[in-house]
N, C-alpha and C positions, 0 to 999 in steps of 0.2 A: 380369437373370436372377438368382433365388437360389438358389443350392444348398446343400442343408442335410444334419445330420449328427449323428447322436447319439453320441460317442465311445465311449461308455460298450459300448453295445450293438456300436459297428465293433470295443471292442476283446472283447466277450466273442466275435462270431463270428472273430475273429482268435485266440482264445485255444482254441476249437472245433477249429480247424482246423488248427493248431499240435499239439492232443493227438491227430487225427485222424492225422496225418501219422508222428507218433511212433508209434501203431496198429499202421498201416499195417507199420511196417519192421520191427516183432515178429512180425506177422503174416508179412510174406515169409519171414522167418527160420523160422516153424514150418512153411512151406508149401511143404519141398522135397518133389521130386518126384521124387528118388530118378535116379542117374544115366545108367537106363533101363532097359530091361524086361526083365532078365535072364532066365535060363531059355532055354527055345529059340527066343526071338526071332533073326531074322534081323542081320547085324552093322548094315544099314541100317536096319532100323526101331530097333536098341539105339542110333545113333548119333543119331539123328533126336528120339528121345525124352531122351535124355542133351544135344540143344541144345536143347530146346522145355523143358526144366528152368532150364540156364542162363538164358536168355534171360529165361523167367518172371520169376525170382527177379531180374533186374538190370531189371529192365521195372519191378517194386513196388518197389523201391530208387527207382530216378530219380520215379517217379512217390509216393513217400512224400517228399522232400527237397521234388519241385516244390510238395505241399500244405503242408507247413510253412513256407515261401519265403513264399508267399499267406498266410497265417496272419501273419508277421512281417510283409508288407506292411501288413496289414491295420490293425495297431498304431501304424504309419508314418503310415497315413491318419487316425486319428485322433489320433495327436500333433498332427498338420498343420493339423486343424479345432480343434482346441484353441488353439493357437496364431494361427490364422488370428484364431476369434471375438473375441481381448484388444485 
């Protein structure tokens, strides 16, 4: 079986996905959601809204870190065929 690989290209989408990742965690940071619906909301729907904020924001954190993780792997994989081809 051969499996083949163009480094070059694994490491630009590694390099994609790494600046994706980085985006991402600007983006969570512009995209608070305020720590809930003040005014005459009810305290349950203020509380409800004030975790559906947290969570969001810590939800594009871990899910920014996991796409730049993938990105660095991706660099990994083509050192690996680089090194494999010599």
């Amino acid at each position: 079986m051969l499996i083949a690989n163009d480094p070059a290209q694994t490491r630009s989408a590694g390099s994609a996905l790494t600046t994706a990742g980085s985006e991402l965690l600007c983006a969570a940071g512009a995209a608070q959601l305020g720590s809930g619906a003040g005014g005459d909301a009810t305290p349950r729907t203020d509380a409800a809204l004030g975790m559906l904020s947290s969570d969001w924001g810590s939800g594009l954190r871990t899910l920014s870190a996991q796409i730049e993780s993938l990105g660095r792997y991706a660099d990994l994989v083509a050192t690996a065929f680089e090194r494999a081809g010599d």
